[in-house]
Structure formats: C-alpha cells, structure tokens
C-alpha positions in Angstrom: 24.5 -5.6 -6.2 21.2 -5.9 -4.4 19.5 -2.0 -3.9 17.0 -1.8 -0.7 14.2 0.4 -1.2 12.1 2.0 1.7 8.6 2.7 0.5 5.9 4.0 2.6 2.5 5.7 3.1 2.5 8.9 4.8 0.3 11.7 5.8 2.1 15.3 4.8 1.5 15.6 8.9 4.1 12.5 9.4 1.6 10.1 10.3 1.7 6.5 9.1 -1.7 5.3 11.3 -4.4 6.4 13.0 -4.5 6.3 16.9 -7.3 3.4 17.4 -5.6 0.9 15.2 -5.9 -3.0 15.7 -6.3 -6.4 13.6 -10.1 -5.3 13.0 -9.2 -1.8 12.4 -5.9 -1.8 10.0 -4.2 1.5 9.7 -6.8 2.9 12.6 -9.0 4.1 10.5 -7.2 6.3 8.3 -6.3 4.0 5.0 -8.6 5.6 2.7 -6.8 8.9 3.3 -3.6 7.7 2.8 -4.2 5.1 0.2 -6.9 6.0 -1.5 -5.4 7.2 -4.4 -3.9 2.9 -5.1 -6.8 2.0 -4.5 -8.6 3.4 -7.4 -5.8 1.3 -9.9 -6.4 -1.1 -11.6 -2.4 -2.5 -11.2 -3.1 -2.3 -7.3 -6.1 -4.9 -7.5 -4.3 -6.9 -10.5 -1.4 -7.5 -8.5 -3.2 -8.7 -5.6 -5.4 -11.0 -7.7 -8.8 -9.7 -7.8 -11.1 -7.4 -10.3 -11.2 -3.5 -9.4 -10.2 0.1 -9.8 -11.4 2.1 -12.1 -8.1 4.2 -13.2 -5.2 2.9 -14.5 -3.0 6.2 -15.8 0.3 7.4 -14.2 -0.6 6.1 -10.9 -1.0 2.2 -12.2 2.3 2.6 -14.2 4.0 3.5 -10.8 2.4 1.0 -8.7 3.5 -1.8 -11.9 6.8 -0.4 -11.8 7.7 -0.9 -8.3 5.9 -4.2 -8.1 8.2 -5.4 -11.2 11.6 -4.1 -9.0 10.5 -5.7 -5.9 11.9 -9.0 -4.8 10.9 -9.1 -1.5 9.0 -7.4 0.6 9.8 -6.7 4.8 7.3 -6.1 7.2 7.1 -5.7 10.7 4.7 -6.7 13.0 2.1 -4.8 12.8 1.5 -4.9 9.5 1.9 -8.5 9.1 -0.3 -9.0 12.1 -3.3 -6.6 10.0 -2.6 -7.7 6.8 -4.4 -11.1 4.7 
C-alpha cells in the first residue's frame, strides 16, 4: 500500500511565503530563511543536477532519504507556476 507524505517549509510563525510573492519573486522573498539550511547540501544540488553546497552531514542524509521514498511529487499552482 501506497503512503502519502506531506512535506513542507515553514516559518515557526506559520508562514509558508512572503507577502510580495510572484513568478520573479518565488517564495516573496523569504526562501533563504526558510530554506537556507538545503541549500547549503550538497544532496539538495546533486539531486537537482548541478555542482554546490558546501555541507553534506545529517541535513544531506535527510534530504537523500526523502528524495529516495518519493515517487511523485504534487504541486499546486503556485509553485509550479515559480518553479524551473
């Protein structure tokens, strides 16, 4: 049996975006402060295919682990309309 799996950024004030958020402005502003701890891993860059980050401890196992369980990934409109 199939498991669904809700995983999201969030501020510890219950915020997901900033206010002025838009197709040239992803997250409105505030990505860095939510994700800036991905990031920094090496597993986050890998996965998407490029070269960065500059850690790749605890964090990098996570974001390798979740990757690995994930068979597809759901997103609404906004965030398919300010992803790549």
């Amino acid at each position: 049996m199939s498991k669904i799996i809700f995983d999201s950024g969030i501020s510890l004030d219950g915020f997901f975006a900033g206010d002025n958020r838009g197709p040239q402005n992803p997250m409105g502003g505030v990505s860095g402060q939510i994700h800036g701890w991905m990031f920094n891993q090496k597993a986050f860059w890998e996965y998407l295919g490029f070269e960065g980050g500059k850690e790749d401890g605890v964090d990098g196992r996570y974001i390798r682990e979740t990757i690995a369980r994930t068979g597809a990934f759901i997103m609404g409109k906004r965030m398919f309309e300010e992803g790549e």
